[in-house]
N, C-alpha and C positions, 0 to 999 in steps of 0.2 A: 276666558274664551268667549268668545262673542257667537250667540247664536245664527244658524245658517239662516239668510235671506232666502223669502219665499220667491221663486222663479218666475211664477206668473200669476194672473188674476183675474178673476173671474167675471161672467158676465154683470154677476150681482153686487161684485164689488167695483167697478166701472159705474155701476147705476150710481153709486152712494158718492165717486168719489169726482163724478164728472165736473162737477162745480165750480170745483180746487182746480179740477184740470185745466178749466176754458179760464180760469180768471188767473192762473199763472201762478196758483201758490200751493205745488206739490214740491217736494223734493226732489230732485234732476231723476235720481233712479229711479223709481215711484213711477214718476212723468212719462222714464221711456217702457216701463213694462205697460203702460198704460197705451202706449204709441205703438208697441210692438201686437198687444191685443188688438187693438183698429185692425194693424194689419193682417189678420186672418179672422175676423169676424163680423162679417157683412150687416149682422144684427146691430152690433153696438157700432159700427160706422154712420149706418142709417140713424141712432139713434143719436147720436151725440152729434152729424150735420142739421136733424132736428129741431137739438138744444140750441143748437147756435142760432141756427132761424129764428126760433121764435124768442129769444133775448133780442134779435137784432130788430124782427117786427114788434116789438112789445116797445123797445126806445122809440121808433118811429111814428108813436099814437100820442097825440095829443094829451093832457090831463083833460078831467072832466070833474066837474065840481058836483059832491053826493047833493043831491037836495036836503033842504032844512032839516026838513020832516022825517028824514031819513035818518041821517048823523044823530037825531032827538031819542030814535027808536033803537038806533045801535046803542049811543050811551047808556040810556036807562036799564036796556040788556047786559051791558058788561057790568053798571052798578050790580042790577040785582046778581049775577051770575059771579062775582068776582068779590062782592061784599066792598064796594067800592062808594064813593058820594063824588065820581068826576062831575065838574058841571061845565 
């Protein structure tokens, strides 16, 4: 006997599972209780048109290259904090 599917879901599970949502890799049922909460939840519509914006403004930015100095002071950080000898 196969246990009963949960019916719907919640705000907090929407937050966890937005990711999968917008990049298209839920499982179809999943997908529409997910579609079904948009549609009565003005909270998580707002949040998840959002998500989308700021993936779409974040491809739109140019890369930017860390300075030397920088990259020098991350590595050495992650050596000591990671017990690491990246060079």
């Amino acid at each position: 006997m196969e246990a009963p599917q949960k019916s719907a879901v919640s705000c907090s599970e929407v937050s966890s599972l937005l990711g999968d949502f917008v990049e298209n890799e839920l499982p179809e049922t999943l997908r529409r209780k997910l579609q079904a909460h948009f549609t009565c939840c003005s909270s998580c519509r707002e949040f998840k048109a959002s998500y989308i914006a700021t993936i779409r403004i974040s491809r739109s930015l140019s890369p930017v290259q860390m300075p030397k100095d920088a990259r020098i002071r991350l590595r050495e950080s992650l050596n000591r904090r990671l017990g690491l000898q990246l060079s």
